[in-house]
ZAVEXKE-785468 format. One record per residue: residue number from 0; x, y, z of N, C-alpha, C in turn; residue in one letter. Coordinates in steps of 0.05 Angstrom, whole numbers. Each point is the difference from the previous one (the first is absolute). Example, Ala and Ser with C-alpha at 12.3 -4.5 7.8 and 13.67 -1.06 7.14 Angstrom:
<sites>
 seq   n_xx   n_yy   n_zz  ca_xx  ca_yy  ca_zz   c_xx   c_yy   c_zz type
   0    264   -114    156    -18     24      0     18     24      0    A
   1     -7     21    -14     16     24      1    -15     22     14    S
</sites>
This chain:
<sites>
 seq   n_xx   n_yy   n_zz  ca_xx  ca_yy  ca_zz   c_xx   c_yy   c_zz type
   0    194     89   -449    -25     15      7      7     23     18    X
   1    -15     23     -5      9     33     15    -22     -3     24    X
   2     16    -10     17    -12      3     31    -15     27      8    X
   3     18     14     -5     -9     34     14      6      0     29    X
   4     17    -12     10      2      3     33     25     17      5    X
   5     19     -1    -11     25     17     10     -7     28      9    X
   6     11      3     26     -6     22     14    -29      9     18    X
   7    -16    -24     -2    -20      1     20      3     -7     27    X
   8    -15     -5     14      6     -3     25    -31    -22      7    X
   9      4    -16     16    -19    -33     12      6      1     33    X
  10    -20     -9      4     -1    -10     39    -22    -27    -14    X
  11     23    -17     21     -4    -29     -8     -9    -12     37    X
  12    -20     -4     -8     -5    -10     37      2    -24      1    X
  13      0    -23     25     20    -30     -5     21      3    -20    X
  14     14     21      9     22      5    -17     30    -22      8    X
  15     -3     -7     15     26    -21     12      8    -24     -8    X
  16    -28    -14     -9     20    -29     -5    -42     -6    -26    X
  17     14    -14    -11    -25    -17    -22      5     21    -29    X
  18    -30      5      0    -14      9    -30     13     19     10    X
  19      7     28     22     -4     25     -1     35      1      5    X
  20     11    -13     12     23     -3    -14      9      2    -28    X
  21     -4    -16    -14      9     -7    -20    -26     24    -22    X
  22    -11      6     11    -18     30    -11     18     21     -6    X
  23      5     10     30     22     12      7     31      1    -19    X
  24      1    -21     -2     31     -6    -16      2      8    -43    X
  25    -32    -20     -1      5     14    -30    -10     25    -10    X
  26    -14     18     25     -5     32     -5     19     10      7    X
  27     20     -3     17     27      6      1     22      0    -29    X
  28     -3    -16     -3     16    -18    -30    -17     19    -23    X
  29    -17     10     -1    -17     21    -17     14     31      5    X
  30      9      2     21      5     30      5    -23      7     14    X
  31    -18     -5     23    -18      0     18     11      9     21    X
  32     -4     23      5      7     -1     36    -16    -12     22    X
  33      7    -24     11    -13    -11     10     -7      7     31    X
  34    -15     -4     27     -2     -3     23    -15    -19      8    X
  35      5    -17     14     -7    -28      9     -5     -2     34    X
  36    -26    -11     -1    -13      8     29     -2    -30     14    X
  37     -2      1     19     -8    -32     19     10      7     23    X
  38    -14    -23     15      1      7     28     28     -5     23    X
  39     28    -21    -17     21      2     16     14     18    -22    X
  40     24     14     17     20     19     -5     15    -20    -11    X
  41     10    -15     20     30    -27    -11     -6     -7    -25    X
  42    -28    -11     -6     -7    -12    -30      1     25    -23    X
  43    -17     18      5     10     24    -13     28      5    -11    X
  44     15      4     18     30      5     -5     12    -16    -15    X
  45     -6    -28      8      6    -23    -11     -8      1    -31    X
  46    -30      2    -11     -9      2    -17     10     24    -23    X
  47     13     23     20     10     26    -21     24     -7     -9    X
  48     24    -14     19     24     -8     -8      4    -22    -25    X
  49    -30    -19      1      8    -20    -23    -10     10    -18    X
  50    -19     17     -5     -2     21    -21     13     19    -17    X
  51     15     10     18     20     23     -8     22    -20     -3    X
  52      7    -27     -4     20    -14     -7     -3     -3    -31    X
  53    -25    -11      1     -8     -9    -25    -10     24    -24    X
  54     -4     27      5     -3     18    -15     18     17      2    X
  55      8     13     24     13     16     11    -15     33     -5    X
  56    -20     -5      7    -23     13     10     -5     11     29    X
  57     -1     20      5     -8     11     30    -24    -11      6    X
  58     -6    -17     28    -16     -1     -7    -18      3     35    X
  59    -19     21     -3    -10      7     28    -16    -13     26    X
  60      3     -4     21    -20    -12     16    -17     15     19    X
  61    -14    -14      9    -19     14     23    -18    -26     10    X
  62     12      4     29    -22    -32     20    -40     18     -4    X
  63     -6    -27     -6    -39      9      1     -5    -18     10    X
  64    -16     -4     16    -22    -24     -4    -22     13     -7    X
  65    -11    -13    -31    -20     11    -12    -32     -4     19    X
  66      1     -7     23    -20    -11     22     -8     19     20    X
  67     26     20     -4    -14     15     20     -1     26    -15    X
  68    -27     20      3     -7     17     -5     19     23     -8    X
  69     15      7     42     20     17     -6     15      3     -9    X
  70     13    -29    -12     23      2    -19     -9      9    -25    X
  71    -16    -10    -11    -17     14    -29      3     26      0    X
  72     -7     17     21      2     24     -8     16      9     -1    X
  73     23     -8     10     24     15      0     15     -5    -28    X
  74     -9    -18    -21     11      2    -30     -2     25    -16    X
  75    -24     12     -1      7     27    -22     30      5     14    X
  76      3     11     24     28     15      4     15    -16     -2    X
  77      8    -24      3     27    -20     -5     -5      6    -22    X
  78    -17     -4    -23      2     -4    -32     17     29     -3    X
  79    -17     23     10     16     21    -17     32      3      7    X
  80      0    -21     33     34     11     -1     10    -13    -12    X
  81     -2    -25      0     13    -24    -11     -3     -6    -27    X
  82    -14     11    -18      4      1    -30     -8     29     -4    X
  83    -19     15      4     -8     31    -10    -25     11    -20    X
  84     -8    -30     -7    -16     -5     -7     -8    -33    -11    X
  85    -35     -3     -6     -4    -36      5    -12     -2    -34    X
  86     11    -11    -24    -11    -13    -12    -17    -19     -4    X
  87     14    -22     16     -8    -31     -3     -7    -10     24    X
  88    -21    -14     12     -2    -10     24     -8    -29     -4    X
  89     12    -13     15     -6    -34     -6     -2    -11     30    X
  90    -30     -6      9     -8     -4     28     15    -34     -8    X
  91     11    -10     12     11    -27     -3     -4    -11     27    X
  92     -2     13     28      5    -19     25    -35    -13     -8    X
  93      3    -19     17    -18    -22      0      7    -26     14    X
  94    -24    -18      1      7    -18     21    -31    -18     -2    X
  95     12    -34     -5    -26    -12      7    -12    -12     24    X
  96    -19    -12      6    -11    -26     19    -15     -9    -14    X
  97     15    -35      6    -14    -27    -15     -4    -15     20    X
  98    -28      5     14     -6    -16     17    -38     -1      2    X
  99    -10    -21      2    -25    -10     -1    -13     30      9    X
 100    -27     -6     -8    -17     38      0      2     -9     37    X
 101     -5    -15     16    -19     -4     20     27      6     22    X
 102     32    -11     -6     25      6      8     13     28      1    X
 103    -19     14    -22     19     26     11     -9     23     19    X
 104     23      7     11     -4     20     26    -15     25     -9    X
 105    -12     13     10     -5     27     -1     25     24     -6    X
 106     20    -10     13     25     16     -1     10     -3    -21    X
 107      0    -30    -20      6      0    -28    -12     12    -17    X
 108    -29      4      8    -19      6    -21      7     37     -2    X
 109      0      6     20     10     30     10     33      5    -14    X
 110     13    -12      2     24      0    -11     11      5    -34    X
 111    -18    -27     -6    -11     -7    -21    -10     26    -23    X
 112    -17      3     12    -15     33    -16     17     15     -4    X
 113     20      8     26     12     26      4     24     -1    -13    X
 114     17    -18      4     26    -11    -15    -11      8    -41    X
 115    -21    -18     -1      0     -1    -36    -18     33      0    X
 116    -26     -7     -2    -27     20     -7      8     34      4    X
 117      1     -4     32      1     24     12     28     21    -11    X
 118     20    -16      4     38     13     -6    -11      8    -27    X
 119    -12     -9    -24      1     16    -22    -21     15     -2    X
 120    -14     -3      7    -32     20      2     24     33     23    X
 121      9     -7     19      4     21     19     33      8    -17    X
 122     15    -12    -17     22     12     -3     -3     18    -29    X
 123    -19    -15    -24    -10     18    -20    -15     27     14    X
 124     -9      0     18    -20     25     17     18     19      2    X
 125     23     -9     13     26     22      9     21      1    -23    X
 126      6     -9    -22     11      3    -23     -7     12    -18    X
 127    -26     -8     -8    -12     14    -18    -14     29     -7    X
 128      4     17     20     -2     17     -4     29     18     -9    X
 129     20     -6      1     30      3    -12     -5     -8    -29    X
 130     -3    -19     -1     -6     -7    -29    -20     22    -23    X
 131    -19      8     27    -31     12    -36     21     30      6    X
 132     17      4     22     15     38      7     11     -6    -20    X
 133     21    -23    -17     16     -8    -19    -18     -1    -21    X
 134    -24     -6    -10     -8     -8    -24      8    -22     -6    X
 135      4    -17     11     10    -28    -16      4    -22     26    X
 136     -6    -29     -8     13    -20     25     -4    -29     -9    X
 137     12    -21      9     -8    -27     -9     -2    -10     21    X
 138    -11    -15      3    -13    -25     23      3    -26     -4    X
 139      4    -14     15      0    -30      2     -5     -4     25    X
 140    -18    -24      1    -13     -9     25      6    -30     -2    X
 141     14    -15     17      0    -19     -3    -15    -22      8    X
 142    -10     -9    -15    -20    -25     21      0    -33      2    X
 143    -12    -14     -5      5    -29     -4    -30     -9    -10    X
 144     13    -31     -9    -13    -17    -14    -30    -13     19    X
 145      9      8     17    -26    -13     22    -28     29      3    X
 146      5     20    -13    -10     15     -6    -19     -3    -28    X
 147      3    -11    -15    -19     -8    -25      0    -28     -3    X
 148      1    -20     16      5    -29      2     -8     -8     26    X
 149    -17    -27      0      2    -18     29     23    -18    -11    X
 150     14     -6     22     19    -14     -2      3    -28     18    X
 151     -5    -24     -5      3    -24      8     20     -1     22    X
 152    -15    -27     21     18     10     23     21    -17     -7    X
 153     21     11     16      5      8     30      3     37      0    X
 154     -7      7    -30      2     35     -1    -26      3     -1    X
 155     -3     10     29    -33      0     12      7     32      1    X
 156    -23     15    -11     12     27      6    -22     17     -3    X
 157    -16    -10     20    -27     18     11     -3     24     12    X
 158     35     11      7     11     20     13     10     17    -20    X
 159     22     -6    -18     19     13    -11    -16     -3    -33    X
 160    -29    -12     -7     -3     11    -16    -17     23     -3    X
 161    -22     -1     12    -16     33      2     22     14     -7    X
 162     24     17     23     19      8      1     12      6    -24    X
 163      1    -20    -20     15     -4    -18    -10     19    -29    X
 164    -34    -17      2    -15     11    -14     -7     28      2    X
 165     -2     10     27    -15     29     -3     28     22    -11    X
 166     29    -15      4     20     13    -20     -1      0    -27    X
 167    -14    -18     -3     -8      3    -34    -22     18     -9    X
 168    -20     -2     11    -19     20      6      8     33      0    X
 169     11      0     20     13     32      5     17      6    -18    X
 170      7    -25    -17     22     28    -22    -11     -5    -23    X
 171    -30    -11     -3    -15     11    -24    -12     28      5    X
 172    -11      5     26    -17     15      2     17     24      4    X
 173     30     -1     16     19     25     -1      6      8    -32    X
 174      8    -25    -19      7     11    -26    -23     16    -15    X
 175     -9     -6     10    -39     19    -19     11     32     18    X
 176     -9      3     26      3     20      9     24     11    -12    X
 177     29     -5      9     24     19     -9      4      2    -39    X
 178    -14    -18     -7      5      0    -28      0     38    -12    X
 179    -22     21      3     -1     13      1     40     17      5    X
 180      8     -1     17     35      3     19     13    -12    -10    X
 181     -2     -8    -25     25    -15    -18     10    -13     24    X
 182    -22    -16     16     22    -23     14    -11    -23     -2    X
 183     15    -23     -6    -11    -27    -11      4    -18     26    X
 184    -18    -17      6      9    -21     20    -10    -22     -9    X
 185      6    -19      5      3    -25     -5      3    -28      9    X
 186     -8    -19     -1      0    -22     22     27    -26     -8    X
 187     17      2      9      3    -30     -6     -5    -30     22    X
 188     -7    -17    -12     -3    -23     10     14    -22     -6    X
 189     21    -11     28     21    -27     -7    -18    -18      2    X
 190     15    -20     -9    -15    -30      9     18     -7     23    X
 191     12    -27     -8     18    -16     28     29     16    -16    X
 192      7     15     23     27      5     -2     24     -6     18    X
 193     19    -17     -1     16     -3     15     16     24     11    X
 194     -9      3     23     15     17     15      2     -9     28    X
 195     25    -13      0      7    -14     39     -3     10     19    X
 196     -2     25      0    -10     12     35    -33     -4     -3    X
 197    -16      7    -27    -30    -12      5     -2    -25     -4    X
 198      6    -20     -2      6    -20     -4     11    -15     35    X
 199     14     11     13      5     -7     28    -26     -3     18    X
 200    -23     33     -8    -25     -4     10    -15    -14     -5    X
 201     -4     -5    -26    -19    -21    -14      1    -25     23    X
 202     20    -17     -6      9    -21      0     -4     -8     31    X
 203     14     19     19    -14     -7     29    -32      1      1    X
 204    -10     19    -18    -36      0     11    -11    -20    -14    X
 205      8     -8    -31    -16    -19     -1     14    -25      9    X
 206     21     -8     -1      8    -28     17     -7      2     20    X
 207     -1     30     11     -7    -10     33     30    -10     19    X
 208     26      6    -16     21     -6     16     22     12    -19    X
 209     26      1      8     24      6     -9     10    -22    -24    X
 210      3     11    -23      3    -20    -12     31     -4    -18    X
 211     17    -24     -8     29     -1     -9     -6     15    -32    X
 212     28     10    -12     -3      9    -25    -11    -25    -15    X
 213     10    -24     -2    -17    -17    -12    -29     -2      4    X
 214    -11     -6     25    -34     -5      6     -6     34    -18    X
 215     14     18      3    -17     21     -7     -2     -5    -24    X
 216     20     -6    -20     -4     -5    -28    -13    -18    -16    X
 217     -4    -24     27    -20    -16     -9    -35     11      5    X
 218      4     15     14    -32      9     11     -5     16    -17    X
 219     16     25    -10     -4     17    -28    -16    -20    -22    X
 220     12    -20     -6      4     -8    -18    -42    -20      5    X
 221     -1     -2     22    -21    -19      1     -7     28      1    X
 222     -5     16      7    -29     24      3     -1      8    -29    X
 223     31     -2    -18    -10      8    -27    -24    -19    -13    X
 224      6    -26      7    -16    -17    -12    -29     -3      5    X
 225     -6      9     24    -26      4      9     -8     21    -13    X
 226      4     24     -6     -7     32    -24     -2    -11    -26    X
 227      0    -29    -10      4    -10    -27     22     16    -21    X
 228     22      7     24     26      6    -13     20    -14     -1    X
 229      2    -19     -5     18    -24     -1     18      2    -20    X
 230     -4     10    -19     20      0    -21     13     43     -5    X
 231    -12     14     23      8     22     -1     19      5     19    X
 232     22     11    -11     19      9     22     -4     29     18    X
 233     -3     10     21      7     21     25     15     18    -22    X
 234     -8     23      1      7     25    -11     36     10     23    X
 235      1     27    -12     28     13     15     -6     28      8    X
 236      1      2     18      2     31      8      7     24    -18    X
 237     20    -16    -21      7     27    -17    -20     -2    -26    X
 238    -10    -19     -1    -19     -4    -29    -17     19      9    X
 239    -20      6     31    -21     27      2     17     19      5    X
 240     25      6      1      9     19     -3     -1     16    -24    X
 241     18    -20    -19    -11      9    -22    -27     14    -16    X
 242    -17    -16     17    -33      5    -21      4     26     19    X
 243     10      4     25    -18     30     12     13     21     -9    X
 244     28    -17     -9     18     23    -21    -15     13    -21    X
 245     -8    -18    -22    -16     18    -10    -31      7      4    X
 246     -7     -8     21    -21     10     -5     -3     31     15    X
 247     20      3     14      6     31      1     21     18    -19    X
 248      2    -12    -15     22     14    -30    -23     18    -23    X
 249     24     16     -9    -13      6    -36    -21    -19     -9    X
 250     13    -29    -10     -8    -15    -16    -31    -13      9    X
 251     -1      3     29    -30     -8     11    -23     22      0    X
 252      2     26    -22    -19     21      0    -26      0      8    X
 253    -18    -19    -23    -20     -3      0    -10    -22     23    X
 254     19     -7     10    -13    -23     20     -5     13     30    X
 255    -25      0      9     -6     21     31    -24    -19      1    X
 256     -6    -14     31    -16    -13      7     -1    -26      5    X
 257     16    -13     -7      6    -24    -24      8    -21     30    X
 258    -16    -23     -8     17    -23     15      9    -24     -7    X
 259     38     14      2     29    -13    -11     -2    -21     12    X
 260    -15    -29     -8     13    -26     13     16    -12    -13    X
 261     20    -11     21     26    -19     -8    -10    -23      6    X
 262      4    -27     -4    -11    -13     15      9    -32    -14    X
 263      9      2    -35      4    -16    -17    -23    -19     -3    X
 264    -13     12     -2    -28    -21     -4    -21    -15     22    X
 265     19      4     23    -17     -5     19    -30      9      6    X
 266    -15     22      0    -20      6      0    -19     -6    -25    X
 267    -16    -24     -7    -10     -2    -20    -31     15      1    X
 268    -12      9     14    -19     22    -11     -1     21    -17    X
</sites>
């Protein structure tokens, strides 16, 4: 299948370790010039070296935390130095809380918004006008499953799904507007994906303690069963890589608006 990516250029935010990693790696492997954003340098660096192992791809960084304002603005000018121009943008940082509605802090809830909702609402704001000066752009917004789903506890997520949802929201209502700018955006949505650094958080908030690689694999395994996923296996970081692969390629033309869930059957609505 004719991708169409060789020679474009992507800013991949939670570019370090998970989905935006491994984002990062097969738009590289396309001929993508990549730049990968997050908030430590070490992981960054970390994250460019096992990349450029595995493609041998250049591949660029820049510390953000997508949380704070002033860093947002300062992307048009990193983008133009650091690639010269922005094809593809794939908001990927994100972050949940699974904890009872009545348990969570104000500071989560604040966090919450700003981390998922806000970083792609305020980073398409400062991107996208690069994009309609180009005539052309693709989007991906990433969101989650607790966004079009209640989810059985102990994934209590009275926090991180509004959050989740109004990301799905915003890139129907962005793809109508830029459709006009030949720029397409697009939603995808994981289900349970194993990824160990979110998976470290999970596991302390809802156990409520530190838990051994075994208890954790047994507690996966019971929270699958409570979602009436018992017979579904935890997805991979590179499987939504893939789908965001194309859904910013050639081959995804006609698709603008659209919400990409992965999820293997889990969502039966």
């Amino acid at each position: 299948m004719e991708l169409g990516l060789a020679g474009k250029t992507a800013l991949v935010t939670g570019g370090s370790k998970g989905i935006g990693l491994e984002t990062a790696r097969v738009l590289a492997r396309e001929g993508v010039k990549v730049l990968i954003c997050a908030r430590r340098e070490e992981a960054l660096a970390d994250a460019a070296r096992d990349i450029m192992q595995t493609t041998q791809a250049k591949i660029e960084t820049h510390p953000l935390d997508v949380t704070k304002v002033e860093q947002i603005e300062t992307m048009p000018r990193v983008v133009r130095e650091k690639l010269g121009r922005i094809d593809i943008l794939v908001n990927n940082a994100g972050t949940g809380t699974y904890k009872p509605f009545l348990e969570v802090t104000d500071d989560e809830l604040v966090e919450g918004m700003a981390i998922n909702f806000f970083a792609q609402f305020r980073i398409c704001q400062r991107i996208v006008p690069m994009m309609i000066a180009q005539g052309s752009g693709r989007i991906v917004n990433v969101s989650g499953e607790t966004g079009i789903m209640t989810l059985n506890p102990p994934f209590l997520s009275s926090c991180t799904g509004p959050a989740k949802a109004a990301e799905i929201r915003f890139t129907k209502v962005l793809a109508s507007e830029l459709a006009p700018h030949n720029i397409r955006v697009n939603c995808v949505i994981p289900g349970f994906i194993n990824t160990p650094e979110r998976f470290a958080k999970w596991e302390r908030e809802l156990a409520k303690r530190q838990l051994s690689a075994d208890d954790a694999a047994r507690e996966r395994s019971l929270w699958s069963t409570n979602q009436g996923a018992r017979d579904l296996r935890w997805g991979t970081p590179e499987e939504i890589a893939n789908l965001i692969l194309f859904a910013v390629s050639d081959a995804a033309s006609y698709i603008n608006g659209a919400k990409l869930v992965a999820d293997n059957a889990m969502d039966k609505s």
